[in-house]
SEPA-5814 format. One record per atom (N, C-alpha, C): residue in three letters; x, y, z. Coordinates in steps of 0.02 Angstrom, whole numbers, padded with zeros to 5 digits, always signed. Example, Ala and Ser with C-alpha at 12.3 -4.5 7.8 and 13.67 -1.06 7.14 Angstrom:
BEGIN
ALA+00660-00284+00390/ALA+00615-00225+00390/ALA+00660-00165+00390/SER+00642-00112+00354/SER+00684-00053+00357/SER+00645+00002+00394/
end
This chain:
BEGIN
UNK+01375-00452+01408/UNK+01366-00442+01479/UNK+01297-00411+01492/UNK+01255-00430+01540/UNK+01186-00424+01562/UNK+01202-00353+01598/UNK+01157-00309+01576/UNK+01149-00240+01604/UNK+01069-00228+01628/UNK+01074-00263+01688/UNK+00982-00258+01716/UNK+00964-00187+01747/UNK+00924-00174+01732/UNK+00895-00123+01752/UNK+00829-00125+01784/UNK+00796-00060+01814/UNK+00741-00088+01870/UNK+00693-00034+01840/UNK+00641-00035+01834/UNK+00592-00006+01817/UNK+00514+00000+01889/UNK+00507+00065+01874/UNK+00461+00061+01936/UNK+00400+00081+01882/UNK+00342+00074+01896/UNK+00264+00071+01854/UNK+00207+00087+01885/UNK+00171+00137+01874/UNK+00106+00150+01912/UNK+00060+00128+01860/UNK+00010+00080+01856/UNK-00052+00053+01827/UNK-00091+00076+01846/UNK-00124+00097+01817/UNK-00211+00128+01834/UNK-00257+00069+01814/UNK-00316+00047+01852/UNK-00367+00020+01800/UNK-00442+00069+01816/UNK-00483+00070+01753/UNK-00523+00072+01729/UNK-00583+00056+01718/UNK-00643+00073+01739/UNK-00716+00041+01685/UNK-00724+00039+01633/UNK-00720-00014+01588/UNK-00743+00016+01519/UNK-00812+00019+01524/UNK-00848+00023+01454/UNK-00906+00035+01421/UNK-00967-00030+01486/UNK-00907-00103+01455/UNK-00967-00145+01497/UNK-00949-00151+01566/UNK-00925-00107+01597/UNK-00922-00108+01673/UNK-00841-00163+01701/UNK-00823-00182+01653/UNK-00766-00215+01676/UNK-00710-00191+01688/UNK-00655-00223+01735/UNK-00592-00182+01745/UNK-00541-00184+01687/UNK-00511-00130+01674/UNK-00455-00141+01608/UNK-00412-00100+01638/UNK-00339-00118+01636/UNK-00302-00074+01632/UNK-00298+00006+01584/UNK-00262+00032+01622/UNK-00255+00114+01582/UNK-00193+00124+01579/UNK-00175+00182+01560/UNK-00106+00196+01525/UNK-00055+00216+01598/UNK-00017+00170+01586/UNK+00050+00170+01618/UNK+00085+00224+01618/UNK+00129+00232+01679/UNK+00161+00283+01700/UNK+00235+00259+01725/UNK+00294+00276+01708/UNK+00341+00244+01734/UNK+00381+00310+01786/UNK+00408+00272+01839/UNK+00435+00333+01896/UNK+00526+00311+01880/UNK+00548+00340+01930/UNK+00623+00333+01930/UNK+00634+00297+01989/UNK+00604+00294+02056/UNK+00604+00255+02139/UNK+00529+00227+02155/UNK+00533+00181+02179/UNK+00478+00124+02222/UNK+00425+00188+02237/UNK+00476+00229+02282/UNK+00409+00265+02315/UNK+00374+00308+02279/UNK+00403+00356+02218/UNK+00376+00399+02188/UNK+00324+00351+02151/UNK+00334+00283+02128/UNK+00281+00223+02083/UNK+00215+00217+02130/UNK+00209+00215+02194/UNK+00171+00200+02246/UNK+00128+00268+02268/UNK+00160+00327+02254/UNK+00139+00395+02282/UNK+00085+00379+02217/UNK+00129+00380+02145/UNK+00068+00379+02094/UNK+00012+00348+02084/UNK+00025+00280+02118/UNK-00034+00236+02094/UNK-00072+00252+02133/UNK-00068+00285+02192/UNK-00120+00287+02221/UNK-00149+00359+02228/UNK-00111+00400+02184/UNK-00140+00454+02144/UNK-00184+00431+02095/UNK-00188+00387+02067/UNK-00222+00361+02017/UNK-00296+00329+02016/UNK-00283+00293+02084/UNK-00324+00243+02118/UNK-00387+00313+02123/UNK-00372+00368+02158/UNK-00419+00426+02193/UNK-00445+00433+02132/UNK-00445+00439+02077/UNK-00502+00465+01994/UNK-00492+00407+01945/UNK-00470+00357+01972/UNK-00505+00286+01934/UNK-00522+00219+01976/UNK-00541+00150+01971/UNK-00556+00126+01990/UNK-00526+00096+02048/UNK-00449+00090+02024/UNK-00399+00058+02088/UNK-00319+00057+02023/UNK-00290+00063+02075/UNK-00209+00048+02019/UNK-00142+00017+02048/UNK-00100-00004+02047/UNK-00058-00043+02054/UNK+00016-00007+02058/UNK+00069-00024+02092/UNK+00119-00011+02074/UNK+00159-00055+02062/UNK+00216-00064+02023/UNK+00244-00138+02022/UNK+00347-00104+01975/UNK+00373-00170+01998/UNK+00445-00163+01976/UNK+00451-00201+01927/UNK+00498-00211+01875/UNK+00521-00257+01821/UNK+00578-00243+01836/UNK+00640-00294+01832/UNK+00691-00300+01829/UNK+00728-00318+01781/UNK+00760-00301+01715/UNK+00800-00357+01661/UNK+00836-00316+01619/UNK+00853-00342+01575/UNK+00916-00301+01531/UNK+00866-00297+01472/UNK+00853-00232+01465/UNK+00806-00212+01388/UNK+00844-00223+01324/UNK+00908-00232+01304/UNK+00956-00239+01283/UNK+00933-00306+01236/UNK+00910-00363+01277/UNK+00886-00411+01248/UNK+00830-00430+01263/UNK+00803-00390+01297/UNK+00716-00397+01312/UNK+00704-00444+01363/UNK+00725-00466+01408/UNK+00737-00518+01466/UNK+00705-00486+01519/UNK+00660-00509+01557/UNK+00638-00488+01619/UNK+00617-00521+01662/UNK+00649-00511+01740/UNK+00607-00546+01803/UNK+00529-00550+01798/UNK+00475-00582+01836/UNK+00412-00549+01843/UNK+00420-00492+01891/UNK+00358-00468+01878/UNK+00347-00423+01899/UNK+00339-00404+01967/UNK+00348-00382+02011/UNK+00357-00365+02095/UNK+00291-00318+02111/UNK+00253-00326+02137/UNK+00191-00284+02136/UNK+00209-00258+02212/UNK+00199-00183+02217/UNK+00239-00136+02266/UNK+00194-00134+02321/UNK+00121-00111+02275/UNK+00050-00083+02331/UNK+00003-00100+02276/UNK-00064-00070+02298/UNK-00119-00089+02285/UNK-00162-00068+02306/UNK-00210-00008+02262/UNK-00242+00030+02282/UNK-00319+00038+02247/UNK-00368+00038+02302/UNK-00436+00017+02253/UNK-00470-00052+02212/UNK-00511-00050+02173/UNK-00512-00105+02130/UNK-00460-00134+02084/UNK-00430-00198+02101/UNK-00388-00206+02041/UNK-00416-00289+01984/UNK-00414-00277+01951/UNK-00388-00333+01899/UNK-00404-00404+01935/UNK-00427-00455+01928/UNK-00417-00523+01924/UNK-00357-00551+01926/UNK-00346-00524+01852/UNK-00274-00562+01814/UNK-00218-00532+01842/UNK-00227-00468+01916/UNK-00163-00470+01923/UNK-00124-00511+01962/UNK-00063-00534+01963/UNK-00029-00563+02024/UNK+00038-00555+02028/
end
């Protein structure tokens, strides 16, 4: 039996060395809003950051895409 669970995520991204955007180290919340308060805690002392949901049963490693919440600052290309 599928036991999905929801995950909320604050992404930061980054400059590296050659000026490009990279993600930074992830932060996971417990609610939407506390994921959204962070990222854009994040966004204020890095370049821009993201908040986003996953939905699936870790159990077998299965997951919806990803639900992107907000969006704060510079982000990523590759995100969508």
């Amino acid at each position: 039996m599928a036991e999905n669970i929801t995950y909320y995520v604050a992404l930061p991204f980054v400059r590296n060395e050659e000026g490009d955007l990279v993600a930074g180290e992830a932060r996971d919340y417990q609610q939407a809003n506390t994921a959204i308060r962070g990222a854009r805690s994040m966004a204020a002392v890095n370049a821009g950051a993201i908040a986003f949901s996953r939905t699936g049963d870790p159990n077998i490693g299965e997951f919806q895409p990803a639900q992107i919440l907000a969006r704060f600052g510079e982000i990523s290309d590759q995100v969508e």
